[in-house]
C-alpha positions as CSV (number, residue, x, y, z in Angstrom):
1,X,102.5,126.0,223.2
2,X,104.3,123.0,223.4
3,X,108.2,122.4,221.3
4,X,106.4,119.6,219.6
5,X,103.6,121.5,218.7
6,X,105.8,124.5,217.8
7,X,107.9,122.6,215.6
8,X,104.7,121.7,213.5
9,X,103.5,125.0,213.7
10,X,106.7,126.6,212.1
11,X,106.8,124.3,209.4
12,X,102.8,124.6,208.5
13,X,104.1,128.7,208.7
14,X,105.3,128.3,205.0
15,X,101.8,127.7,203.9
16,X,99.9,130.7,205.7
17,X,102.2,132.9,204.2
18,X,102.2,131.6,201.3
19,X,98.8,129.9,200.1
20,X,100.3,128.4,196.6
21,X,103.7,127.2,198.8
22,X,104.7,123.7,197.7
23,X,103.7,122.3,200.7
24,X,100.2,122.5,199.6
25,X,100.7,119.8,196.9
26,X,100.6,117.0,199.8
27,X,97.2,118.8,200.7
28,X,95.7,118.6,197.2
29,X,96.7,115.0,196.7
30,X,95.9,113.5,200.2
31,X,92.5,115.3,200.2
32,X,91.5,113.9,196.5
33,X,92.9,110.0,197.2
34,X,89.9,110.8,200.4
35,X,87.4,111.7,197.8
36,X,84.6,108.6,197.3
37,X,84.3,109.5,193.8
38,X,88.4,110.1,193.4
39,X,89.1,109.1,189.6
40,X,92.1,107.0,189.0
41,X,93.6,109.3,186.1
42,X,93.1,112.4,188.1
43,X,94.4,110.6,191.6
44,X,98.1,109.9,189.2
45,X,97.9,113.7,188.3
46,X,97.8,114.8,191.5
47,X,100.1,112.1,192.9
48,X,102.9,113.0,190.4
49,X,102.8,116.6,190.8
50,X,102.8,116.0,194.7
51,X,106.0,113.9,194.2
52,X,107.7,116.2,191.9
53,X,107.3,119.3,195.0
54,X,108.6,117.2,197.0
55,X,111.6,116.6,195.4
56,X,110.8,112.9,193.6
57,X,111.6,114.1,189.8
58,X,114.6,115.7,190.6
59,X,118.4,114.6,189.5
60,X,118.6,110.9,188.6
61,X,115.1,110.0,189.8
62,X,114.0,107.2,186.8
63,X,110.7,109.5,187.2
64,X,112.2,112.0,185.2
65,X,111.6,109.4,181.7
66,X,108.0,108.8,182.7
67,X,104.9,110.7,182.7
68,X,102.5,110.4,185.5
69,X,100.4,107.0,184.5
70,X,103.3,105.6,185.5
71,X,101.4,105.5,189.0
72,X,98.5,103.8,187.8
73,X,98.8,100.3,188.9
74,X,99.6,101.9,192.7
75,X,96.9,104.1,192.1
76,X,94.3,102.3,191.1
77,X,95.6,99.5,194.2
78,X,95.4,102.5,196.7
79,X,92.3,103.9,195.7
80,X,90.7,100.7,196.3
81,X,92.0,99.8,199.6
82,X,92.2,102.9,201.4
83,X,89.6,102.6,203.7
84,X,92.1,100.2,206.1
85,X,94.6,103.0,206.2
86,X,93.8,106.3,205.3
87,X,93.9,108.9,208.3
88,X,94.8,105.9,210.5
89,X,95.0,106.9,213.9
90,X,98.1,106.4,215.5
91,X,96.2,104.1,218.4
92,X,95.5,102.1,215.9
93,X,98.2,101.7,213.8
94,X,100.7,98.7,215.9
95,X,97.3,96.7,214.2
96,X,98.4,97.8,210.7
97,X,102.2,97.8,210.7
98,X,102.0,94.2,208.4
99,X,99.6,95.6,206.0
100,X,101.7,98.7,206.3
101,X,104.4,96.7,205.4
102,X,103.3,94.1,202.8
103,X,101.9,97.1,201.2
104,X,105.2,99.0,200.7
105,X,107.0,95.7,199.6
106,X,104.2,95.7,196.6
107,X,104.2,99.1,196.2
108,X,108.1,98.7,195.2
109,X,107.7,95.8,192.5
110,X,105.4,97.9,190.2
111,X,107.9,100.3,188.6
112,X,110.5,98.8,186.7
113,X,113.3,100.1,188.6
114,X,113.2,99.6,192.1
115,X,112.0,103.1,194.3
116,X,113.5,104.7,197.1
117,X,112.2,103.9,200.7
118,X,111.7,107.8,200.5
119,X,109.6,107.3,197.2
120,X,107.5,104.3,198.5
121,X,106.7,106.4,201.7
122,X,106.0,109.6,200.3
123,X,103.6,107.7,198.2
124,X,101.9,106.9,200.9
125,X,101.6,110.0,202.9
126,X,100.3,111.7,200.0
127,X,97.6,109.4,199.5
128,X,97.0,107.4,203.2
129,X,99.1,109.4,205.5
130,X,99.7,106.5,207.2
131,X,103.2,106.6,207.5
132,X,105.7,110.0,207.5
133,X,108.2,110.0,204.3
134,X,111.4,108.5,205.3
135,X,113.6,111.8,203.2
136,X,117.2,113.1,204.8
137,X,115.3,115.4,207.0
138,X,113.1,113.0,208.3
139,X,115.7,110.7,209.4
140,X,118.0,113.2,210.5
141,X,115.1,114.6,213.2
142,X,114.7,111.0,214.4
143,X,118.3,110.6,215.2
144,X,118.1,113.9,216.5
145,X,115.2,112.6,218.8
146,X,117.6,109.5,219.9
147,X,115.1,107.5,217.6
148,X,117.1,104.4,215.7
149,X,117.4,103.8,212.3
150,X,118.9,102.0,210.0
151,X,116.9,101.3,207.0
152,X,113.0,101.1,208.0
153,X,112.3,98.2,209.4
154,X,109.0,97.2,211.8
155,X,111.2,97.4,214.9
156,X,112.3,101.3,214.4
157,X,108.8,101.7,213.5
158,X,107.4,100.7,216.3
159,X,109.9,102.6,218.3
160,X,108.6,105.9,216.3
161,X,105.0,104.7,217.3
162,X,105.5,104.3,220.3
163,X,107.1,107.9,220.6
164,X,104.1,109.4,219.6
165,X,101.8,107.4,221.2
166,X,103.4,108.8,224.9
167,X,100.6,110.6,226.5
168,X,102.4,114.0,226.7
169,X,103.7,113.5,223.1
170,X,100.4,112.8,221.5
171,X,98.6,116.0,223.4
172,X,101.2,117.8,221.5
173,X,100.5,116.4,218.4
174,X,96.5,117.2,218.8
175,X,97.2,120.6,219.9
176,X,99.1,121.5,216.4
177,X,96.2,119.3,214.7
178,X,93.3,121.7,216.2
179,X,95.4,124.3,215.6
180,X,95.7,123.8,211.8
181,X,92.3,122.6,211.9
182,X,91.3,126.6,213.4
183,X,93.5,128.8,210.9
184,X,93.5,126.9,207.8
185,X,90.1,125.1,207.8
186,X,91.7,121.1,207.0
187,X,92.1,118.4,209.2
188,X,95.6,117.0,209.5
189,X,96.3,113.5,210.2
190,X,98.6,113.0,213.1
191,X,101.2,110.7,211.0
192,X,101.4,113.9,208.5
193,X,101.9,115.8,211.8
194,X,104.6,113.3,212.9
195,X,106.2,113.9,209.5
196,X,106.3,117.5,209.9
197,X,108.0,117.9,213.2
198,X,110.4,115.2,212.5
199,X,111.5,116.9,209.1
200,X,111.4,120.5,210.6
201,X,113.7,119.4,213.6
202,X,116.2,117.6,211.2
203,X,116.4,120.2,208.3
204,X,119.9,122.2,208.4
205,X,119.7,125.6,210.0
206,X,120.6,128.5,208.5
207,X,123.7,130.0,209.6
């Protein structure tokens, strides 16, 4: 197998050794925001329990005051336009990157203190998987990778496009995809993929 595809394949390890592993929260919530009859009250349950694995309620996070209607209004706003974004495929995604974007500057006016870039995309993996979650790791791997940033902005986005969109890079990708798609029964979308080898490379190592 390919580094790229290992990389994904080590992180996804966690969770076929362990079936209740956190990791599985982003599964839960991503694959009820897909349901056609997903209910808005359910979709904030699952969205804040997805955010607190991940690390969202933790230390001085203003989440820590609310409970989890707090993500209605983004809720009920994804639920009904996810049919532009969820699952995107990466081919198609340069088409998206302003409704990407207009949708994270909203999506970071409806609490009232401002979120995190890592908050605002984190929301939207768990829900579109449209974009990776831009978290220490994750930017750590894509300087790692020679991939610039310095805050997100469409230009370094378009640079971590077009990363994955090279030929060799997005066989990689597909391979983990079918991979995870034989042992654990769920289809992946490549930008949770792309998420997963970028955070795996730029995690600390233990010593």
């Amino acid at each position: 197998m390919s580094s790229i595809t290992n990389t994904i394949l080590k992180f996804y390890s966690e969770i076929q050794r362990n079936p209740q592993h956190r990791y599985k929260s982003w599964e839960h919530c991503y694959r009820y925001f897909c349901r056609p009859d997903a209910d808005a009250d359910i979709a904030c349950l699952h969205l804040a329990f997805y955010l607190a694995s991940w690390g969202m309620y933790r230390g001085s996070s203003f989440l820590l005051d609310k409970d989890y209607t707090v993500h209605r209004p983004v809720t009920e706003r994804l639920l009904g336009s996810r049919e532009a974004l969820q699952g995107i495929d990466p081919s198609n995604i340069e088409k998206k990157v302003i409704t990407i974007f207009d949708l994270m500057a909203w999506i970071s006016k409806q609490y009232e203190e401002a979120p995190t870039t890592t908050l605002v995309t984190k929301i939207l993996l768990g829900t579109m998987a449209c974009v990776p979650a831009y978290d220490q790791y994750f930017i750590n791997g894509l300087r790692l990778s020679g991939l610039p940033y310095s805050g997100l902005k469409q230009s370094n986005f378009g640079k971590l496009l077009s990363f994955v969109q090279k030929p060799g890079n997005l066989a990689q990708f597909e391979e983990a995809q079918m991979h995870i798609q034989k042992v654990g029964g769920k289809s992946y979308p490549i930008m949770k993929l792309v998420d997963m080898y970028f955070w795996e490379l730029g995690k600390p190592r233990k010593r």
